[in-house]
C-alpha positions, -999 to +999 in steps of 0.1 A: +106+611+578+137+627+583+159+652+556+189+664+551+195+696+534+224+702+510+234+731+502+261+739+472+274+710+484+295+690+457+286+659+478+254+660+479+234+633+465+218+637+431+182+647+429+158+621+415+126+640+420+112+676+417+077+688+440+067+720+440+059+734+472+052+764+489+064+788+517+043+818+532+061+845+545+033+858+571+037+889+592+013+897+614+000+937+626+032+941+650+056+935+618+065+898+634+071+869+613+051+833+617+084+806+620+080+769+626+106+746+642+109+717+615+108+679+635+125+665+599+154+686+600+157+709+631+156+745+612+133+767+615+118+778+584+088+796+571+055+776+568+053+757+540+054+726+519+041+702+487+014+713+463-011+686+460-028+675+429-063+697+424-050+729+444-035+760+426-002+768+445-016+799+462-042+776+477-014+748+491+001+780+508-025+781+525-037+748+539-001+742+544+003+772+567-031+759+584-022+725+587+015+732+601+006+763+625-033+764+631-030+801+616-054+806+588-039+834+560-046+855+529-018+853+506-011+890+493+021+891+467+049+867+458+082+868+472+100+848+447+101+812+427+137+795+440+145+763+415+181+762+429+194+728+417+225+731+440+198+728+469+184+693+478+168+676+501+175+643+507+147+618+527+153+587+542+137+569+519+156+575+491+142+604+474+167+634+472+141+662+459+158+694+439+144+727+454+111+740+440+096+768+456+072+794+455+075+819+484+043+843+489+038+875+511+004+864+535-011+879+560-028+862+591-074+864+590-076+840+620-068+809+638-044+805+664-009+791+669-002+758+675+023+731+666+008+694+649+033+672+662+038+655+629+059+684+611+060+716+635+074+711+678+073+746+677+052+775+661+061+813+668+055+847+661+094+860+658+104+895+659+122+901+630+154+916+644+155+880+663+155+858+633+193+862+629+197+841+660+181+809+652+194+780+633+178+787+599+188+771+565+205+790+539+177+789+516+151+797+544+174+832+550+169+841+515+135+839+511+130+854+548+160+884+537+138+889+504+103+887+520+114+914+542+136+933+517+108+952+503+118+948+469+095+953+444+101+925+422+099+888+438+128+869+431+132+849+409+165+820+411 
């Protein structure tokens, strides 16, 4: 399904639905962070996505990182909540979904990388200093800036 992301945007489509979801900021022992290349809208972003019903959120960061990279992790601390309602996300079907996000600090126990073909056509370990230079989203920096920030209070916007 494709998505298009709008960003303070005073044309963007009003939302009509609200998921939370989940990102996973996960560094592995070199300092590197895990990025997927997203088929639905062409960012890369951090591994992530919707919370099902009967899983706490920690646990949907989990299996979502799994499912979308093949990398199995330990989440370790929260980065931040982002609620942003001048960030949607607009499907082809007619949802337009306001931001909802819970961003964790994790940590890589085993696996190995790989992409699924359904979400991911590309899953890296990206030095940090390199993340500058690929097309990210707006709201993907933020969580990646405050993941790596070292901040000792997640976020909370």
């Amino acid at each position: 399904m494709a998505r298009v992301d709008y960003y303070k945007d005073p044309y963007a489509p009003k939302a009509n639905s609200l998921v939370p979801s989940v990102t996973a900021a996960v560094r592995d022992e070199q300092g590197r962070l895990l990025l997927i290349h997203k088929i639905d809208n062409g960012y890369w972003a951090l591994p992530g996505g919707g919370m099902d019903l009967g899983e706490s959120i920690a646990a949907a960061a989990v299996r979502e990182t799994l499912e979308e990279t093949g990398i199995e992790i330990e989440v370790i601390g929260l980065v931040g909540i982002y609620t942003d309602p001048d960030h949607v996300m607009a499907y082809d079907d007619g949802e337009v979904r306001q931001e909802f996000s819970v961003c964790f600090h994790a940590r890589p126990v085993g696996g190995s990388a790989r992409e699924d073909g359904s979400e991911t056509k590309a899953v890296q370990w990206v030095d940090v200093e390199r993340v500058n230079e690929l097309p990210v989203h707006e709201s993907t920096r933020q969580r990646i800036a405050d993941a790596l920030g070292g901040h000792s209070e997640p976020r909370i916007a």
